[in-house]
N, C-alpha and C positions, 0 to 999 in steps of 0.2 A: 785761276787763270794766270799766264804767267803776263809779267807786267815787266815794257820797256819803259827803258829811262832815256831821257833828251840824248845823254850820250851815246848810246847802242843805237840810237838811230841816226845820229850823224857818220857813223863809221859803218854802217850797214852796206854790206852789199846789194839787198833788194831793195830798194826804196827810189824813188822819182821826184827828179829834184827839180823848182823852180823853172831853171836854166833848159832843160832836155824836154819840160813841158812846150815853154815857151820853142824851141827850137824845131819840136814834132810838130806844131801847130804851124809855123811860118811855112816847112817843108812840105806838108798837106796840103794846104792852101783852105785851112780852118781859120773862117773868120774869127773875130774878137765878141763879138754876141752872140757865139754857139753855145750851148746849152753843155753843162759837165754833166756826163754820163756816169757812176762808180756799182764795177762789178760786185753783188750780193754774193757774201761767199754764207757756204752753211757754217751752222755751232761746231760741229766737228772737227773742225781745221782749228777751233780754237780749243774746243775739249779735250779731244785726244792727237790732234796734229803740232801740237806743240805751238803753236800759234801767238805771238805775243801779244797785249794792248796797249797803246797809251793813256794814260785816264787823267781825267782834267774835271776839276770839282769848281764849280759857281753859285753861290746862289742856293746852294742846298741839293743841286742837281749834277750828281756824276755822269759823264760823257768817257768813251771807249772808241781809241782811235788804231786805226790800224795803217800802217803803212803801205802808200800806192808805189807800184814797183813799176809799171809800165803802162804808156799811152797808145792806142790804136786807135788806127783809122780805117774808115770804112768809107772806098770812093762814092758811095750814091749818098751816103750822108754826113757832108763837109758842113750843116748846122748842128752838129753833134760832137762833143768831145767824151770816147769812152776812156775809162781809165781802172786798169786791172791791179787786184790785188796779190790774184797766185804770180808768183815766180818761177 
């Protein structure tokens, strides 16, 4: 699986920053104790889509991150924040 590094994801075009979080939420009118929603993507995007990870080891246990690219809102459910991984 191919693996990002800190740097290809601060220069990434797909990825969702802090700041664009915090700035879709104020815009929405999503509270601060809405619940984070994260799109389920399949294996495939990582198998054969070329798909990157970030990996982060603790404890004896590796974790696989992938970077979120955009935030959506959905008007009937402003106690929900979802957040997509495809770009």
């Amino acid at each position: 699986m191919k693996q990002l590094s800190k740097a290809s994801l601060k220069k990434g075009f797909f990825r969702l920053t802090l700041g664009e979080l915090k700035k879709h939420a104020e815009q929405n009118g999503i509270s601060d104790d809405a619940v984070i929603m994260v799109e389920r993507v399949e294996d495939h995007y990582y198998e054969t889509g070329g798909w990157g990870v970030y990996t982060k080891k603790a404890g004896g246990i590796k974790t696989e991150y992938t970077p979120a690219t955009v935030s959506v809102c959905y008007p009937n459910e402003k106690d929900l924040l979802f957040i997509h991984l495809h770009y």
